[in-house]
C-alpha positions, -999 to 999 in steps of 0.1 A, spaced: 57 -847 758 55 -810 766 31 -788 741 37 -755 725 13 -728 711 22 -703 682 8 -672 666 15 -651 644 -11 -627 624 12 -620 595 27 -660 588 12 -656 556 43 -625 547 68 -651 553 90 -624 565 123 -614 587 94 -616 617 78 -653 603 117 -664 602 119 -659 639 91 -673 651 96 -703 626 138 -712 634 118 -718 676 94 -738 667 114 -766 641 142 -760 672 113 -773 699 107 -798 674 137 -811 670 137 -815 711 107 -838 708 77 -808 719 47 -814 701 38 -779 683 6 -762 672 5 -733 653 -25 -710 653 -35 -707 610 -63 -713 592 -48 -728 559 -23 -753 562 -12 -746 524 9 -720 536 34 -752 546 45 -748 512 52 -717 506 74 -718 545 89 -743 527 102 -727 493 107 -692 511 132 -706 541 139 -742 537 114 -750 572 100 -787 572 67 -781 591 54 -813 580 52 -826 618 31 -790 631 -4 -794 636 -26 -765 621 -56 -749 643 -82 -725 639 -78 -693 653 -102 -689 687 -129 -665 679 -136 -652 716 -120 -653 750 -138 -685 764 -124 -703 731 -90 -691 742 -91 -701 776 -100 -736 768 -74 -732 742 -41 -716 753 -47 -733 792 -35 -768 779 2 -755 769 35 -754 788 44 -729 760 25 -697 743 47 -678 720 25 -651 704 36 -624 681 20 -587 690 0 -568 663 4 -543 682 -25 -555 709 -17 -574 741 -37 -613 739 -51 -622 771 -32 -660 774 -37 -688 801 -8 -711 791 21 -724 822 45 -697 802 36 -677 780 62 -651 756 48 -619 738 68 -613 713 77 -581 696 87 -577 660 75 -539 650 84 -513 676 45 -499 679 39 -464 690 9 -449 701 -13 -481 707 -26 -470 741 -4 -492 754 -3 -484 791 -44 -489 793 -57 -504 825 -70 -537 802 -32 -538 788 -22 -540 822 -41 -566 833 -33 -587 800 5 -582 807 2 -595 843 -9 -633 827 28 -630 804 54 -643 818 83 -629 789 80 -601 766 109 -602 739 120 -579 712 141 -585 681 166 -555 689 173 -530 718 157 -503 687 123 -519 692 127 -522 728 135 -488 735 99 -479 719 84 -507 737 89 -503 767 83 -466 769 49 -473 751 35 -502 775 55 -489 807 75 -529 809 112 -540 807 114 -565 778 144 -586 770 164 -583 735 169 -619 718 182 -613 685 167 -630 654 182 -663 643 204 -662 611 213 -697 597 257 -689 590 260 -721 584 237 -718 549 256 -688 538 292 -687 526 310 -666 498 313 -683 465 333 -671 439 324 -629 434 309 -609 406 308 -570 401 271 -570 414 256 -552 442 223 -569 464 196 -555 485 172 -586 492 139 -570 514 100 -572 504 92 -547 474 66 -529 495 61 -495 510 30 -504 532 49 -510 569 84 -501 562 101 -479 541 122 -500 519 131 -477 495 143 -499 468 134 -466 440 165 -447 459 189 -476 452 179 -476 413 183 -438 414 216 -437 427 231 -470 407 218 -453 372 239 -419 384 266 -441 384 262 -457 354 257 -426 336 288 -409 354 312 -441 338 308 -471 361 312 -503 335 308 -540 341 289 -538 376 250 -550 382 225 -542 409 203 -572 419 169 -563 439 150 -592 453 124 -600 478 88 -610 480 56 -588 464 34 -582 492 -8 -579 488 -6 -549 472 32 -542 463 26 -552 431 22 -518 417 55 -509 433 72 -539 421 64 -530 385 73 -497 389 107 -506 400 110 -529 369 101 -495 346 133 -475 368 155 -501 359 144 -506 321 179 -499 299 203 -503 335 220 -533 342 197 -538 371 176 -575 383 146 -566 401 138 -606 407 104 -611 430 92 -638 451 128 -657 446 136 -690 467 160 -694 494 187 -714 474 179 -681 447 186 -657 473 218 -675 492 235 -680 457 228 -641 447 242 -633 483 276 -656 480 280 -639 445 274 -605 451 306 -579 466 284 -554 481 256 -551 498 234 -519 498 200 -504 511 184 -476 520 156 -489 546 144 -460 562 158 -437 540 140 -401 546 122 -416 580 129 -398 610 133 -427 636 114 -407 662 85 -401 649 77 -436 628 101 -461 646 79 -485 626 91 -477 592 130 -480 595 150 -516 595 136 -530 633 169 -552 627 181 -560 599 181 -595 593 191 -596 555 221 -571 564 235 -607 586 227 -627 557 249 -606 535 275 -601 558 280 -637 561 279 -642 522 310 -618 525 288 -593 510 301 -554 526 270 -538 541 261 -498 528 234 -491 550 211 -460 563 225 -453 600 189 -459 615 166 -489 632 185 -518 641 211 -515 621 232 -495 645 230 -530 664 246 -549 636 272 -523 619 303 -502 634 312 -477 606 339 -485 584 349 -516 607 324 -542 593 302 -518 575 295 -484 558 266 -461 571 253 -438 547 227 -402 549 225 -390 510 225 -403 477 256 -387 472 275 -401 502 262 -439 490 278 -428 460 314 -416 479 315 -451 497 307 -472 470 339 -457 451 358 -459 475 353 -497 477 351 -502 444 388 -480 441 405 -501 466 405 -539 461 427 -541 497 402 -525 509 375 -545 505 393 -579 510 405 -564 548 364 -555 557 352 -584 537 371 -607 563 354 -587 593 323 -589 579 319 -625 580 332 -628 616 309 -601 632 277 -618 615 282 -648 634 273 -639 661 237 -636 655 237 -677 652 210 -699 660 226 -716 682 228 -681 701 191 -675 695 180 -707 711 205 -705 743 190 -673 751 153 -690 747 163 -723 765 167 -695 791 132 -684 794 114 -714 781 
């Protein structure tokens, strides 16, 4: 039976990043590997569980090595060490061992003499999107690979649609800018300019710390037809998806992409999960959603409040309109599949 090590210094977000790392390992499970997962509380099963629908019941939980002679007796007995970058490069001693990059990190002294000899022991670095390796590799002087994060199509679908308008991402400000205050400020314009019988629904988990944020939100909204729902399940968040016509965010709103690559959308993984809800994507024209979105094909870029405002008329307007995109939508989401995401590892693994 082959063996597989995983890490990941931020499981306990149970984020886009968490997902990626998470839809490998119950896939190597399902081929009969045995999996250990570097954490040192096992209760966060549950919360895997409620947040993405995961059954980790048959991953064994260790303790995180404290120094590099712990490590080498550690990571030496695995055909497989999948480790998700902070940032830092891990010295590893597994048969093949993946780095894995989820944030595209700048200014991390990433071509240092120590880095290099650290990348020289990793057999794969992979990125999320061609976004994060553009920084990457320009940062640590390598050539990664792009394997694009897993979305389950199968578990969304459209159901039967409401006059509501989603954004589902964490209510934090901390590592990206979310910017869920922008898409309150521009839905009560509306409202107040005439728009009748249409909701906006905001949902997502409340980081350590975000709380503050969250309930700030919650005062925006006060009086609006707005749902600013936290910390909501996935069968919560795939029926608000297959419900909901359009939608919207404004990740990375005000960010030049330059300067702090870090804080737009490094993908873009809920803007799939809509899309294959049949929900029409209004999105800032940054990150990795230029990966995922061709204006006005399968999608709607936006700069201003203002222009969000144009495009959501003219959607709104035109029922055609939206019934020709919503049909394009679901196609073009596809193709970020699972089944995709694990023919591209089967490659490397």
């Amino acid at each position: 039976m082959k063996k597989a090590l995983f890490f990941d210094p931020y499981l306990d977000t149970v984020g886009g990043g968490e997902r990626y790392m998470l839809t490998l390992v119950v896939y190597l499970l399902s081929q009969g590997w045995k999996i250990d997962l570097i954490w040192d509380q096992p209760n966060i099963v549950k919360k895997i569980r409620e947040r993405f629908g995961f059954d980790l019941d048959k991953v064994n939980f260790i303790f995180n090595p404290k120094n590099l002679i712990e490590k080498l007796k550690l990571t030496k007995n695995y055909d497989l060490v999948f480790w998700l970058s902070d940032g830092s490069v891990p010295l590893l001693f597994g048969k093949n061992n993946i780095l894995h990059f989820q944030v595209p990190f700048r200014n991390v002294n990433g071509k240092s003499l120590l880095n290099k000899i650290k990348l020289s022991r990793i057999n794969n670095i992979v990125c999320n999107s061609s976004f994060t390796k553009e920084v990457i590799d320009k940062e640590f002087g390598i050539n990664s690979r792009v394997i694009f994060p897993p979305i389950d199509v199968d578990s969304f679908s459209p159901a039967k649609k409401e006059n509501s308008i989603i954004y589902v991402g964490r209510f934090s400000q901390l590592l990206q800018a979310k910017r869920q205050d922008i898409l309150i400020k521009v839905f009560k314009k509306m409202i107040d300019s005439g728009l009748k019988n249409w909701k906006l629904i905001l949902t997502g988990a409340v980081d350590i710390g975000g709380d503050d944020y969250y309930q700030e939100l919650l005062k925006m909204a006060k009086n609006y037809p707005i749902q600013v729902i936290k910390n909501p399940d996935f069968q919560t968040v795939k029926k608000l998806y297959a419900q909901s016509k359009i939608f919207w965010s404004a990740s990375g709103y005000g960010i030049d992409e330059q300067k702090e690559p870090q804080k737009v959308e490094h993908f873009g993984m809920t803007i799939v999960e809509a899309m294959v809800s049949g929900c029409i994507p209004l999105v800032v024209e940054k990150g990795g959603a230029k990966e995922i979105i061709i204006d006005q094909e399968n999608g709607f870029f936006w700069e201003t409040e203002d222009q969000l405002i144009e495009v959501t008329k003219k959607i709104l307007d035109d029922e055609k309109l939206l019934e020709k995109i919503q049909g394009k939508v679901i196609e073009s989401g596809r193709r970020f599949s699972v089944e995709n995401f694990t023919n591209k590892f089967n490659e490397i693994i």
